[in-house]
C-alpha positions in Angstrom: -23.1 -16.6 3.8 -25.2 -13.6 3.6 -23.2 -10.3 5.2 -25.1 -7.1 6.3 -22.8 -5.0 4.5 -20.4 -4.7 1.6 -17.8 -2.6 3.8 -17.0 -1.5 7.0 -14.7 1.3 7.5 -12.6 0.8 11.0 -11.3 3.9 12.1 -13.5 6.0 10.2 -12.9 8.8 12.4 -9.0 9.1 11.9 -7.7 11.4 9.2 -7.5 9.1 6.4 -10.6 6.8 7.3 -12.7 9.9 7.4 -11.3 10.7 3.5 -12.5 6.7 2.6 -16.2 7.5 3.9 -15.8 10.8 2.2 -15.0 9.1 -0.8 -17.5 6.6 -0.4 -20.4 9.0 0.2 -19.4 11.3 -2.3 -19.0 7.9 -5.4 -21.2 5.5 -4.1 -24.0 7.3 -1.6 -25.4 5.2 0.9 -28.1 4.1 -0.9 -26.8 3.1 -4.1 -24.5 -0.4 -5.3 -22.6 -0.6 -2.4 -23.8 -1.3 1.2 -21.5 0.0 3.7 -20.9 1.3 7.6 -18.9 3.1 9.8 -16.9 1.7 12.7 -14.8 2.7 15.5 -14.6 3.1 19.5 -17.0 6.2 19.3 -20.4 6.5 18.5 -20.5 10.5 18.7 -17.2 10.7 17.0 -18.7 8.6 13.9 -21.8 10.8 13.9 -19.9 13.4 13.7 -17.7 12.5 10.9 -21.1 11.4 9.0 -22.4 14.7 9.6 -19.2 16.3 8.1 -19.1 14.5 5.1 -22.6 15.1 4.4 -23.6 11.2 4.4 -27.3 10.4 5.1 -28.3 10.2 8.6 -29.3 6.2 7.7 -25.8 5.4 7.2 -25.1 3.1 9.8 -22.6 3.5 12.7 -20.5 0.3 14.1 -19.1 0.5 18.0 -16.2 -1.5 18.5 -12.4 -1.7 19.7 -9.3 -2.5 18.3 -8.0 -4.2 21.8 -11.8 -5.7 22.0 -11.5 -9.3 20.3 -15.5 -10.4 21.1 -16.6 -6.9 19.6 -14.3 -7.1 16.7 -15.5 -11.1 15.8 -19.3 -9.4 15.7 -18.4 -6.5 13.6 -16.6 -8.3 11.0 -18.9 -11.4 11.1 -21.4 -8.3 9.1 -19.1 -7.2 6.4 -17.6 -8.8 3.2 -14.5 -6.9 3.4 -13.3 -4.6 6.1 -10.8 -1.3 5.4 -8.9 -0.1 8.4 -6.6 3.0 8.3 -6.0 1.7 12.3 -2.9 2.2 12.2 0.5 1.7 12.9 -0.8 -2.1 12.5 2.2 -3.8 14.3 0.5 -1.6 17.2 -3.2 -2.2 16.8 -3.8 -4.8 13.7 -3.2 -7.8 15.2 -6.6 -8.4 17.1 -8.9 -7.1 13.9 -6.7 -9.1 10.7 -7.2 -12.5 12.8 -11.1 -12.0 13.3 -10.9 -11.4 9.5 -8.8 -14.4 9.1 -11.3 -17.0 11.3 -14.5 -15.4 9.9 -14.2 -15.5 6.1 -14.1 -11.8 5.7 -12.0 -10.0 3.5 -9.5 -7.3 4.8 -7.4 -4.4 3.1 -5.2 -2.5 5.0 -2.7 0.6 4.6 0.2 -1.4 5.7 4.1 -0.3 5.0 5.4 -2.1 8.1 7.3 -5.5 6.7 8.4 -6.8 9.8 4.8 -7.0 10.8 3.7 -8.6 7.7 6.4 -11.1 7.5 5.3 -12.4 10.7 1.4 -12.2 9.7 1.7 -14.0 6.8 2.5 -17.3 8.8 0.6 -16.8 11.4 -2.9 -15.1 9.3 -2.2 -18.2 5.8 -3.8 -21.0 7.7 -7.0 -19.6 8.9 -7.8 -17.7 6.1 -6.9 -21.0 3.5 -9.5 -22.4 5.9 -12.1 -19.5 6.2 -11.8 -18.0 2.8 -10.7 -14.5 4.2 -8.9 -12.5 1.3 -5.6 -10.5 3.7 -4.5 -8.0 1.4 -1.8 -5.8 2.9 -0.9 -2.1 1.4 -3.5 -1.3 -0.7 -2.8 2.7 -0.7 0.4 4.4 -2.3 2.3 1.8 -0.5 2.4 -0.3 -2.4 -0.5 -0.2 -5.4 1.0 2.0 -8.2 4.2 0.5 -8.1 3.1 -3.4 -7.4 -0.1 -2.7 -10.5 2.6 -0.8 -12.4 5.0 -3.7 -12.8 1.6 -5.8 -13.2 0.3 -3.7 -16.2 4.3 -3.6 -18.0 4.4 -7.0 -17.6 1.0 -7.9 -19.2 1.6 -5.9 -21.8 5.0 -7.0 -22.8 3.6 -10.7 -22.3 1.3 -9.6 -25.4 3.9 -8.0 -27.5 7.2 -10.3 -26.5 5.5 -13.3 -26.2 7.7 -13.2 -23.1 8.1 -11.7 -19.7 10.6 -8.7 -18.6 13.0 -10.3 -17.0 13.9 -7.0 -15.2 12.2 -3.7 -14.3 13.0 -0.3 -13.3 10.4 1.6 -11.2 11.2 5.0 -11.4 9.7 8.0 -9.5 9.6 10.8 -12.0 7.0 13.2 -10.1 5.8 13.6 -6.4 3.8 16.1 -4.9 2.5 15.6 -1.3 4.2 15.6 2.2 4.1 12.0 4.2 0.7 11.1 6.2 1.1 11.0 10.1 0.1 7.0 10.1 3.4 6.8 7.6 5.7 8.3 10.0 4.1 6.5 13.5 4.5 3.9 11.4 8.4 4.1 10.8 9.2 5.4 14.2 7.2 1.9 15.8 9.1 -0.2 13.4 12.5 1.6 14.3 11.6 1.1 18.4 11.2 -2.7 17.5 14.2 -3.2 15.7 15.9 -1.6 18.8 14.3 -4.4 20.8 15.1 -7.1 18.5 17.6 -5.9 16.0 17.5 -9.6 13.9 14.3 -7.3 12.0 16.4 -4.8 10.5 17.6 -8.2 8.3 13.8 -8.1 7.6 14.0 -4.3 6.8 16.9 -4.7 3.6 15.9 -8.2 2.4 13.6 -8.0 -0.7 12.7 -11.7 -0.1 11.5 -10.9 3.4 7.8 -11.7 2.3 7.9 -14.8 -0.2 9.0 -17.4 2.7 10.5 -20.2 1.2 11.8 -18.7 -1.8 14.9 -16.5 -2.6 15.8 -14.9 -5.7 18.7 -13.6 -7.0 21.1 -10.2 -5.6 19.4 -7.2 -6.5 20.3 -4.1 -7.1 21.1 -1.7 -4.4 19.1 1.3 -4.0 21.7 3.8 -1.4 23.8 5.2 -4.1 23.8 7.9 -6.3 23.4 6.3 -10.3 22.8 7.9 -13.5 20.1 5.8 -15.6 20.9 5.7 -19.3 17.5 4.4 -20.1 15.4 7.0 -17.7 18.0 9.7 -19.2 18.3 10.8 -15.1 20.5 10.9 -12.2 18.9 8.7 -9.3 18.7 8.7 -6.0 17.1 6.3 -3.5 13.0 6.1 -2.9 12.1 6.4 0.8 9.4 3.6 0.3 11.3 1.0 -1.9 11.9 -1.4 1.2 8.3 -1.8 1.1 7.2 -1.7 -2.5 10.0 -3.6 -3.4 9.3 -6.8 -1.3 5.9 -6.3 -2.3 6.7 -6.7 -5.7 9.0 -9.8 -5.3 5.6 -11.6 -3.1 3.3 -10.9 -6.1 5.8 -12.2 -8.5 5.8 -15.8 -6.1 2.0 -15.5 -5.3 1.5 -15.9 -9.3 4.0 -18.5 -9.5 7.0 -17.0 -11.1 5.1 -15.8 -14.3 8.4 -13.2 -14.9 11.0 -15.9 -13.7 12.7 -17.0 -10.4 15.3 -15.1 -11.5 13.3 -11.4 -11.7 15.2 -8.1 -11.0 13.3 -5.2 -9.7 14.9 -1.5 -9.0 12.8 1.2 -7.6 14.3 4.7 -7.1 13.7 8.7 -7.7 14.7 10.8 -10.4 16.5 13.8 -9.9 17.5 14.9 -13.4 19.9 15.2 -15.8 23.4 16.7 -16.0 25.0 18.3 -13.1 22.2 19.5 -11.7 20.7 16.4 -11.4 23.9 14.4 -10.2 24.1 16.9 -7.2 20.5 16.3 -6.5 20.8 12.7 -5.9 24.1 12.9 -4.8 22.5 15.3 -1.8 19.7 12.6 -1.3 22.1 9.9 -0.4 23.5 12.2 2.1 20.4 13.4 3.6 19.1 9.5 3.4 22.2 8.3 5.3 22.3 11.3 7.9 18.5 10.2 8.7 19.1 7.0 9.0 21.6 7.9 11.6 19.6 9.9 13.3 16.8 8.0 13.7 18.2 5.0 14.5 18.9 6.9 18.0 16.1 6.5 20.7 16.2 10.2 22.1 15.8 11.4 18.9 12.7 9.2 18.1 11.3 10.3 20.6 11.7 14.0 20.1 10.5 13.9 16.7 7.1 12.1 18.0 7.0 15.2 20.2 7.6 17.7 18.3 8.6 17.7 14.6 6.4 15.4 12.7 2.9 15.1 11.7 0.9 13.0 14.1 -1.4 10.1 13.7 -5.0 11.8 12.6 -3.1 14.8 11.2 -2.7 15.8 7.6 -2.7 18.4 4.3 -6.0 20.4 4.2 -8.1 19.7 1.0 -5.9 22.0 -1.5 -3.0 20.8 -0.9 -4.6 17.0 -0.8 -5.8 18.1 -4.1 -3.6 19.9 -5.8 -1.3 16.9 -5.3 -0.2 14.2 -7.5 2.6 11.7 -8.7 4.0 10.0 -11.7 5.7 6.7 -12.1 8.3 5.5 -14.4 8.8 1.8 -15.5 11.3 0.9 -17.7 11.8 -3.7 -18.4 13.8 -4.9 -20.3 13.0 -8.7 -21.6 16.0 -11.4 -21.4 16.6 -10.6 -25.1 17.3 -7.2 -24.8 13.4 -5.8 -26.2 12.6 -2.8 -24.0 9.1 -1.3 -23.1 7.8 1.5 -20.8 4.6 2.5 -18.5 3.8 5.7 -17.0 1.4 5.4 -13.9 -0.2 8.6 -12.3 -2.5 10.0 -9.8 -4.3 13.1 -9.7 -4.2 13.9 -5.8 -1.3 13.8 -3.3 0.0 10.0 -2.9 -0.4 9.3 1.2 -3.9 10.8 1.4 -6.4 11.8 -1.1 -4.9 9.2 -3.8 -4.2 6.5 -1.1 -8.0 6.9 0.1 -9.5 6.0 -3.1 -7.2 3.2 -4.1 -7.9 1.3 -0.7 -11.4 2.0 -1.8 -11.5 0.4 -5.2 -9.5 -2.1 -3.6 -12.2 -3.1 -1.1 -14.7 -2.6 -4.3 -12.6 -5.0 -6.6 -12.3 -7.7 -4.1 -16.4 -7.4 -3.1 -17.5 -7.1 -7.0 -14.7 -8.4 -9.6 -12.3 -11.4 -8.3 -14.6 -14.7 -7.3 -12.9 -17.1 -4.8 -12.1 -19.4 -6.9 -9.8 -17.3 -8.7 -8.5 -15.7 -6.5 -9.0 -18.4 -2.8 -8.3 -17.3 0.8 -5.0 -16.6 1.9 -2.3 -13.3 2.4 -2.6 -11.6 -1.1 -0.3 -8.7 -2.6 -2.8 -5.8 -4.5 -1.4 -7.2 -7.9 -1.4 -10.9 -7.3 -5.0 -10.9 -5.7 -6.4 -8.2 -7.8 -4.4 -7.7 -10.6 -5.5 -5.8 -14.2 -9.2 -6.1 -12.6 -8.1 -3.4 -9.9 -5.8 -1.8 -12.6 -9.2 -1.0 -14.8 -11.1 0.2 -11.8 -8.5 2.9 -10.7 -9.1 3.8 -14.0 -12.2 4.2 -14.2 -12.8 5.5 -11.0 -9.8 6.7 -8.7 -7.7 8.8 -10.8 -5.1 6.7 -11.9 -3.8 6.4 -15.4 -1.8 3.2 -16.4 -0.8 4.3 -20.2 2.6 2.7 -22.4 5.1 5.2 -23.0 6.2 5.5 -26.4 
């Protein structure tokens, strides 16, 4: 089927969709390899945002609504893959994933929300076996470095082992870069639904939550404070392990168990060494708990929208965005006791300007490097869909390293 366009951009005038066209623009042009468009409910908004990125006034500009099902079935009929940053997606996804799903047009999303998804994936695996339509949820820092990171280990232990890790440690050695507006509407929605229907938060803490049918082993818990002898660091736990963590466990079962039905996974920050670093993570698990507590009540919630946090559309001003960065840690050990290590890092801060070029190359990778046939319709994970292809164009072109520590 022959599509007017590579991409469309849906909610290219919010905060981060504005840093994809940017990025676009600015890597690609709009005359160049890639074909792509601009969409969203305003047409002066979008011409706007071309203006300020400096795009060509040729770039074309896409009217449509994310409550508006017969617009949204004509605008993704035109594109072989559609990014939204339309967000939270448990709010407004619904209507735009399922026209992807029917149509045979490939979708990447920002998504951290896995109540949403576990629900998705039963109802989006159906029509998009049928269609063709590549789903592939988080595809910015939630969850790409860490799902590619255990990706990359894993291949490369496969080549010196001869055999799989049969458990990894994901480790967040470096962050720099405050959390995006969509993150935080994002939490607070999924917080007011498990108030509604408090059988998700059993969704929230089960790392199994998105490979239905299967169920691995314990694994371990994340809320404590623990000293890692093989990081050399006291540890504390990683805000965004509930999602990166399941997502992890789904690309492991997308792939068929390649590391074993029996995988561990363990994802949480560093704080240090010594004293220093055992009161650091000791203090985390204190100020984790007391904001778990505190947001788990309604009046609260509801202040912060108000008042405290950054708000959908909102964000760091281009220093800070790039003067960011993070690094990554992952430490697996095989089933014989052979150990190997992978540093992953970006060179912008994680939830914008490093999340807006890996959704990118994400959208890139599935329209230029993975054929159907290897890779068929369905509800993908970044690493099972994608894999070391999307690994070696974040290289090349997003500012991610994927190096082995030695």
């Amino acid at each position: 089927m022959t599509r007017r366009f590579d991409i469309i951009i849906f909610g290219a005038t919010g905060f981060t969709g504005r840093l994809v066209a940017e990025y676009l623009n600015t890597t690609y042009g709009v005359a160049g390899s890639v074909a792509w468009a601009m969409a969203g409910r305003s047409r002066d908004k979008l011409a706007r945002v071309r203006d300020e990125i400096g795009a060509d006034a040729a770039l074309p500009l896409l009217v449509a609504d994310a409550s508006d099902p017969a617009a949204l079935a004509d605008l993704v009929a035109q594109a072989k893959v559609i990014i939204t940053t339309v967000g939270p997606y448990q709010m407004y996804g619904e209507p735009l994933v399922e026209a992807c799903a029917k149509a045979g047009t490939d979708y990447v999303d920002l998504c951290g929300e896995p109540a949403w998804m576990a629900k998705m994936i039963g109802v989006l695996q159906p029509p998009a076996s049928r269609s063709g339509a590549r789903i592939v949820f988080s595809c910015g820092f939630d969850s790409i470095p860490f799902d590619l990171g255990v990706v990359f280990l894993q291949e490369e232990a496969t080549r010196r082992f001869g055999m799989p890790l049969s458990s990894v440690r994901g480790r967040v050695r470096k962050i720099k870069g405050g959390p995006s507006g969509g993150t935080v509407a994002s939490l607070l929605e999924t917080l007011e639904a498990i108030s509604r229907d408090p059988s998700l938060a059993r969704t929230m803490v089960d790392p199994f939550a998105l490979t239905p049918g299967f169920r691995g082993p314990k694994q371990p818990e994340g809320e404590s404070a623990k000293y890692d002898e093989l990081a050399k660091s006291w540890t504390g736990p990683f805000i965004m392990a509930a999602i990166n963590t399941k997502n992890v466990h789904r690309t492991n079962a997308l792939r068929n168990h390649p590391w074993g039905r029996d995988f561990l996974y363990d994802e949480r920050m560093m704080t240090g060494d010594g004293p220093v670093g055992q009161r650091r993570a000791k203090n985390m698990v204190l100020a984790t708990r007391a904001q778990n507590i505190a947001l788990g009540f309604g009046p609260t919630r509801g202040l912060l929208r108000r008042f405290a946090l950054p708000k959908p559309g909102e964000g760091p001003n281009q220093h800070q965005r790039e003067t960011g960065r993070f690094e990554l840690l992952f430490i697996g050990q095989t089933s014989k006791g052979d150990t190997l290590r992978a540093v992953v890092t970006g060179d912008r801060d994680p939830g914008y300007g490093s999340t807006s070029k890996m959704i990118a190359e994400s959208a890139l990778c599935l329209v230029n490097d993975v054929n159907r046939t290897q890779t068929p319709g369905g509800v993908w994970t970044a690493g099972a869909a994608m894999g070391m292809a999307l690994v070696r164009r974040l290289q090349a072109n997003a500012g991610l390293t994927f190096t082995i520590d030695r």
